[in-house]
C-alpha positions, -999 to +999 in steps of 0.1 A: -861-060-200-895-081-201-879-112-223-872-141-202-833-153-199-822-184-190-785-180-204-762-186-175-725-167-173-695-195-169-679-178-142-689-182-106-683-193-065-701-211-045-694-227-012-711-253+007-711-272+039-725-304+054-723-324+083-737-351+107-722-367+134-691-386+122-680-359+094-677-319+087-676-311+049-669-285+029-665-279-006-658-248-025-664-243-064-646-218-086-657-216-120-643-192-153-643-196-189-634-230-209-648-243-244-656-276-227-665-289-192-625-290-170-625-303-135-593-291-112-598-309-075-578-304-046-587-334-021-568-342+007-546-375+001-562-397+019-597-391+009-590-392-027-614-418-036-640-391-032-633-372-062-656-392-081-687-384-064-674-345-067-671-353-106-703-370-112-726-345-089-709-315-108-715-329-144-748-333-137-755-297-136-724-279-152-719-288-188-687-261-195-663-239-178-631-245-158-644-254-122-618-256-095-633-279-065-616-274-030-631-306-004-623-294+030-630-322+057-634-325+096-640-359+116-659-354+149-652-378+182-621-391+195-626-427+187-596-453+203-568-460+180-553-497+184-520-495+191-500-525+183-458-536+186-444-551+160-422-577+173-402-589+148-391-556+145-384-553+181-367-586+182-345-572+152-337-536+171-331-556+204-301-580+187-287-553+171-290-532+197-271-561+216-245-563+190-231-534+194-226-531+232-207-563+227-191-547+201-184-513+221-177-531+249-210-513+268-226-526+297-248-496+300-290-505+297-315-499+272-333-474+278-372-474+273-374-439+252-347-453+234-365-483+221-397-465+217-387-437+192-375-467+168-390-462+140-417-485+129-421-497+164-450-492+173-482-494+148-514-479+145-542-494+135-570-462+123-610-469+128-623-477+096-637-454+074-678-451+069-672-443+030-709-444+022-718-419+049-686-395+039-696-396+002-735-386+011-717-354+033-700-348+003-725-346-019-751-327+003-721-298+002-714-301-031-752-294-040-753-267-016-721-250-035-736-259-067-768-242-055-743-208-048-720-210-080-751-214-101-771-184-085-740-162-094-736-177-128-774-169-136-770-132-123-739-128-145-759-145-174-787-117-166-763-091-176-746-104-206-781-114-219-791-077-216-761-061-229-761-091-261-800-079-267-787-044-269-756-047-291-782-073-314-802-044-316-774-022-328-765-050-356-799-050-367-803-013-371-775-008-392-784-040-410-819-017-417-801+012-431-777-008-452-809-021-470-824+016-470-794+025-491-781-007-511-816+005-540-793+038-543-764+021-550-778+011-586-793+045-592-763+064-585-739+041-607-767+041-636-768+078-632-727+080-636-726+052-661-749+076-686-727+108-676-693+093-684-708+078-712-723+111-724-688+122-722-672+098-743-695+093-768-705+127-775-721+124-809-720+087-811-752+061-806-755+040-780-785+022-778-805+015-747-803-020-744-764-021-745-768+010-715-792-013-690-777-044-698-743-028-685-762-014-654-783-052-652-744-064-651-734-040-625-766-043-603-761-083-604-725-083-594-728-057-564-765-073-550-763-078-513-804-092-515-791-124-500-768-116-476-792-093-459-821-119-459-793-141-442-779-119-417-815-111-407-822-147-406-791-150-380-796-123-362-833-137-352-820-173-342-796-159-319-822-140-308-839-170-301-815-188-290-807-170-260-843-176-247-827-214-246-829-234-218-799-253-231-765-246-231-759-223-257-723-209-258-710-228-287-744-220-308-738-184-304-703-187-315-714-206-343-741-180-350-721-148-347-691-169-372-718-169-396-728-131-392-694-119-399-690-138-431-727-119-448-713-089-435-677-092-445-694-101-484-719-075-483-690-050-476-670-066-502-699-065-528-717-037-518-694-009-537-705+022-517-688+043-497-718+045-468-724+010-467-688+005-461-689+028-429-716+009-417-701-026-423-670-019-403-696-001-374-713-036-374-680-055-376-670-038-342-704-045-324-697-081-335-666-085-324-684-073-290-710-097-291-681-128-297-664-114-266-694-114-244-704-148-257-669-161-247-687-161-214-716-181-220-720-217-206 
């Protein structure tokens, strides 16, 4: 279609990766449907502190849907741990240790093994962490699976702008033929009005003014003028709504809301039998649009 879309779907993956020469990174986002913006992470323990850079480089670009972020890390280099003995402990493990040869009556040695699978022994002191550097990997991947997960989302948002233009059109062209017929709707009841009345007045007087204000009564009560110039009025801001470069989801469900409430009335009010095949053929293209729009970020 030549119109230019810019709605984008909510559901998506994207996977990115990063690296320099202290860190491997990679994240992995996973997005469906949700009325508002929901983070799920899954960091390992101890690099938990970097869910807040995930959190803030996502809501920058994401404003809803459920995303699901998977941080997968690697550290390069096999940099020396310091290994350290506590030795109060051992002092501890060594007197008790004594205490109960004395107390067994043992005069067989300590073994080294023995003393070194103690636990708590021995201590190990782990390099420091470069957190600046880790949260700039992070981040680079991130983009990168933002880049991904939004690529997807726009093609998805391609296809449900497509198939939303053509079920608008639908709406709109029934819309046109309940406004072709509604004129008729007067005619016809003025036309049975005078029959019946011709039938139960036969050789009576009625006078024309009593006969047209009946119909002016009729014609008032069963008008669907304004309902029409509303749904039209709808049906063009969703049109132009979906050109939006915002995020539009919750206008649309707004907008469509407000469609089936003029249709539902000009069904009610309308008083025809082919208007009242059209309104429930409209009904179901609505309820089509809502679930596509479900969709929409």
């Amino acid at each position: 279609m030549g119109e230019t879309n810019l709605i984008k779907s909510m559901t998506g993956y994207g996977q990115g990766e990063a690296s320099n020469s202290r860190f491997s990174a990679q994240v992995e986002v996973k997005s469906v449907n949700h009325r508002y913006l929901d983070l799920f992470f899954r960091i390992p323990k101890q690099y938990s502190q970097l869910e807040e850079t995930l959190r803030q480089t996502i809501s920058r670009r994401i404003s809803r849907g459920r995303l699901e972020v998977v941080l997968s890390l690697e550290e390069f280099g096999d940099q020396e741990r310091i290994v350290q003995i506590n030795k109060a402990l051992l002092q501890g493990y060594l007197h008790a240790l004594a205490a109960i040869q004395a107390e067994l009556g043992s005069d067989e040695p300590i073994q080294l093994p023995q003393v070194l699978s103690l636990p708590g022994l021995l201590e190990v002191d782990e390099p420091t962490t470069d957190w600046d550097d880790l949260h700039k990997v992070v981040a680079e991947a991130t983009t990168l699976a933002l880049d991904r997960l939004e690529a997807m989302r726009a093609a998805e948002g391609q296809r449900l702008f497509e198939d939303l233009q053509e079920k608008l059109c639908v709406v709109d062209n029934l819309k046109n033929e309940v406004a072709q017929i509604a004129p008729q709707v007067i005619v016809d009841y003025k036309n049975r009005l005078r029959e019946r009345l011709g039938e139960l007045l036969d050789g009576t007087t009625i006078t024309d003014e009593r006969f047209l204000g009946e119909v002016a009564i009729f014609a008032d009560r069963c008008s669907i003028d304004e309902e029409l110039v509303r749904l039209a009025s709808h049906i063009q801001q969703f049109r132009e709504t979906l050109g939006s470069n915002e995020s539009v989801g919750r206008k649309l469900d707004f907008l469509i809301q407000e469609m089936n409430r003029e249709v539902n009335t000009i069904g009610s009010k309308a008083n025809n039998v082919h208007i009242a095949g059209l309104v429930v053929n409209m009904k179901s293209e609505l309820e089509k649009v809502r679930e596509q729009i479900q969709n929409i970020e």
